[in-house]
C-alpha positions as CSV (number, residue, x, y, z in Angstrom):
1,X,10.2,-17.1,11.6
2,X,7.4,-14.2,11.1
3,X,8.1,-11.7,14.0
4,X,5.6,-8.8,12.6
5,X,2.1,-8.5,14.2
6,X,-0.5,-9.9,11.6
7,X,-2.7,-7.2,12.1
8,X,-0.4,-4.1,10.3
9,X,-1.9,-3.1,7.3
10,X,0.0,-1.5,4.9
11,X,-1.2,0.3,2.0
12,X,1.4,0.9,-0.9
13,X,1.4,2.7,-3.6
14,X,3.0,2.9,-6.8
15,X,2.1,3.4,-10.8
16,X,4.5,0.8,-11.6
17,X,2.9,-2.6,-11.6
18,X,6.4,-4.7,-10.8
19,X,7.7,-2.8,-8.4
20,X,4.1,-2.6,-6.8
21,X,3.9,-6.5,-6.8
22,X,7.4,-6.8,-5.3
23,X,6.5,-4.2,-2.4
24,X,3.7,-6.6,-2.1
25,X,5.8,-9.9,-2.0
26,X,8.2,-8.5,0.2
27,X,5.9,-7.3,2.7
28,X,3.4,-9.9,2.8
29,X,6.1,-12.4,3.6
30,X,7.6,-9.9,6.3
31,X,4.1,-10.8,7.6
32,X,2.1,-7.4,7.2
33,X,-1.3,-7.4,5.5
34,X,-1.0,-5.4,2.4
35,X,-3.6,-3.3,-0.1
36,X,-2.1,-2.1,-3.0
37,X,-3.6,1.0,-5.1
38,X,-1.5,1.8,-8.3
39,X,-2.4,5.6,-8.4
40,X,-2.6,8.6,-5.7
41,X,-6.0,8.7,-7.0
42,X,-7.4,5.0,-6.3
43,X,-5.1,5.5,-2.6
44,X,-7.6,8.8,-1.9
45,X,-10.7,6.4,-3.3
46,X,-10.0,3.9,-0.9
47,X,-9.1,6.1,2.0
48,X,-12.4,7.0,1.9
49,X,-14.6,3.6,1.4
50,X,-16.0,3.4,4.6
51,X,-16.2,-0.4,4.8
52,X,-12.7,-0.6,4.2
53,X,-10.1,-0.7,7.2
54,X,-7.8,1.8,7.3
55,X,-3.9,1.6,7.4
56,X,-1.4,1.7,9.7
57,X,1.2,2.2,7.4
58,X,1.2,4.4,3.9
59,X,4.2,3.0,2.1
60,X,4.3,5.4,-1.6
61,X,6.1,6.2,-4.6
62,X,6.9,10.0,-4.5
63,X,6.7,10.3,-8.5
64,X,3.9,9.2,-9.9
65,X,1.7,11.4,-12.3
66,X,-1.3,13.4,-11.3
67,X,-1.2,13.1,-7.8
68,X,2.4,12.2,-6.4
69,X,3.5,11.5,-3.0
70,X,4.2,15.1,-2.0
């Protein structure tokens, strides 16, 4: 039975592109809508797409290169 609100949106983020789809799977079938972006630098792109809805959650891998999650 799905007990989370349909309407959380999650954004995660994470350079590796398994452990980006599993975040996905898991979530998704927890019920919450999710974006992926698989660099701190596509997150901040669409953080700032106007058309696009913003999150409720951030969900992020804190070592990526370039920009990390610190």
């Amino acid at each position: 039975m799905n007990m989370i609100d349909n309407n959380v949106r999650v954004l995660a983020i994470d350079d590796d592109p398994f452990d980006l789809e599993m975040i996905h799977r898991y979530l998704s079938r927890a019920g919450f809508t999710v974006t992926r972006a698989e660099s701190g630098a596509r997150a901040w792109q669409m953080l700032h797409e106007p058309e696009r809805p913003r999150p409720h959650v951030i969900l992020l891998d804190r070592a990526m290169p370039e920009i990390d999650g610190l």
